[in-house]
C-alpha positions in Angstrom: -9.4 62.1 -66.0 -12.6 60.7 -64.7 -14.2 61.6 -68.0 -11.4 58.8 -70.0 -12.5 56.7 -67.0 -16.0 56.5 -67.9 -15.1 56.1 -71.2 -12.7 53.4 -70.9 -15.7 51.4 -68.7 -18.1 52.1 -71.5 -15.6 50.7 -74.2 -14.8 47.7 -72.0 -18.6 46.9 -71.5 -19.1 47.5 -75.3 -16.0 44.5 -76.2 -17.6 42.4 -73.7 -21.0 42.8 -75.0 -19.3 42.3 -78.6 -17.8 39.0 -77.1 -21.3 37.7 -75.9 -22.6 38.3 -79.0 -19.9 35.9 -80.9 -20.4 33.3 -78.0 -23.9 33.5 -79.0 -23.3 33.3 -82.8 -20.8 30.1 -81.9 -23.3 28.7 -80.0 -26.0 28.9 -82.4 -24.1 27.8 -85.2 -22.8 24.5 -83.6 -26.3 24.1 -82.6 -27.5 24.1 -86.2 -24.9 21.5 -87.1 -26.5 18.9 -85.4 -29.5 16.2 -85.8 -32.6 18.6 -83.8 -33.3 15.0 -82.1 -29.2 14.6 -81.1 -28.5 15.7 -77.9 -26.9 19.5 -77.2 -23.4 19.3 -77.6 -21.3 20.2 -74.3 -19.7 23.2 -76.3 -22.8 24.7 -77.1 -23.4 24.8 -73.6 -19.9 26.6 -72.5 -20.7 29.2 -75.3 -23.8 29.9 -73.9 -22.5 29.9 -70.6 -19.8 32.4 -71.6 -22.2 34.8 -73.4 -23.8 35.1 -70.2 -21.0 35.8 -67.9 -20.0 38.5 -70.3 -23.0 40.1 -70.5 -23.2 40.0 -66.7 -19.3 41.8 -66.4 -20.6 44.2 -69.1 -23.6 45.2 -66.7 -21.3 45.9 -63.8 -20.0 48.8 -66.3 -23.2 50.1 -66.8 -23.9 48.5 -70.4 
């Protein structure tokens, strides 16, 4: 039982990791959309702000 536990964490942290890494991607492409002299769009922002709060849940299950 404690052994599907562990598991089940490590998959969680693994979709979550997955998930920062599309924020990231999101974020990077709406980034490239733009004008380098226009300002960052708010969205770009939220994605990057999201990849990090995943990848800080992901940590608390040791990935």
């Amino acid at each position: 039982m404690e052994q599907s536990l562990t598991s089940s964490a490590a998959n969680l942290g693994a979709t979550l990791l997955r998930l920062a890494r599309r924020e990231e991607e999101l974020a990077a492409d709406e980034a490239a959309a733009i004008p380098y002299w226009s300002s960052c769009p708010l969205s770009v922002v939220v994605h990057r702000a999201a990849a990090a709060l995943l990848r800080a849940e992901a940590q608390r299950f040791g990935v």
